[in-house]
C-alpha positions, 0 to 999 in steps of 0.5 A: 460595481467591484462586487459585480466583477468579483462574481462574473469572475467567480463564474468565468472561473467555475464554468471552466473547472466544471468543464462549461468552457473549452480551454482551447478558448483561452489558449490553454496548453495541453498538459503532458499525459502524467507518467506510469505509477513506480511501486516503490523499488519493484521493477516489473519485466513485461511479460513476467508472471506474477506470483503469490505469497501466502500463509497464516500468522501465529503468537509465538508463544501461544500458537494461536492465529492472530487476526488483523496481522499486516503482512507487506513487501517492503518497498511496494503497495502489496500488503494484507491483512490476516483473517479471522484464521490468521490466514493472508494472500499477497497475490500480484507478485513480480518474480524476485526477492523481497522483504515480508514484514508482519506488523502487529500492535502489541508484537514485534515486527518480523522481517523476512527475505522471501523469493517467491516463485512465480509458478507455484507461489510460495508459502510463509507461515510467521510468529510473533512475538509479544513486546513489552510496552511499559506505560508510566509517567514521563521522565522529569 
């Protein structure tokens, strides 16, 4: 008997998440409708035009692309990743002033504070430079 009642009970509960029962029925309240998205500290004006920011990523000793590179504004969710000719486009922009971070296993990460415009874009080209990595036995 008690495992009867357990399975009607799974199945009363499965029937409404899969939506099977209208949840007016059990005297459900509506939830709220959730808020917009914040993207991090980045207050967009309606109406604005979005920008771009775009460039290529060099070893700063070598001169060579490098492929891979993280490129992101601090504090929102646009980033990228530099192609196979170094290159990368941060498209979407709000007007404003930001930090670009270009993150890279094996370098330093490069800050930098950029106020793209919202017409023409703007253009970053970054180097980084190596970062030594000493691997060892730990400290006793």
């Amino acid at each position: 008997m008690k495992y009867v009642f357990i399975a009607a009970i799974a199945t009363i509960i499965a029937r409404g998440i899969l939506g099977l029962i209208d949840p007016s029925a059990l005297n459900a309240p509506t939830p709220p409708p959730l808020p917009e998205p914040v993207k991090g500290h980045v207050t967009v004006v309606a109406g604005g035009p979005a920008g771009t920011i775009s460039g290529h990523i060099y070893d700063a000793k070598s001169g060579e692309v490098l492929v891979g590179t993280s490129a992101f504004i601090r504090g929102t969710d646009l980033g990228a990743a530099t192609g196979v000719r170094g290159d990368y486009t941060l498209t979407g922009v709000p007007p404003g002033k930001y930090e670009l971070v270009a993150s890279c296993i094996g370098y330093n990460d490069l800050k930098t504070t950029v106020t793209p415009d919202s017409i023409a874009g703007l253009r970053v080209d970054l180097w980084l430079a190596v970062t030594t990595v000493l691997l060892g036995r730990p400290p006793r």
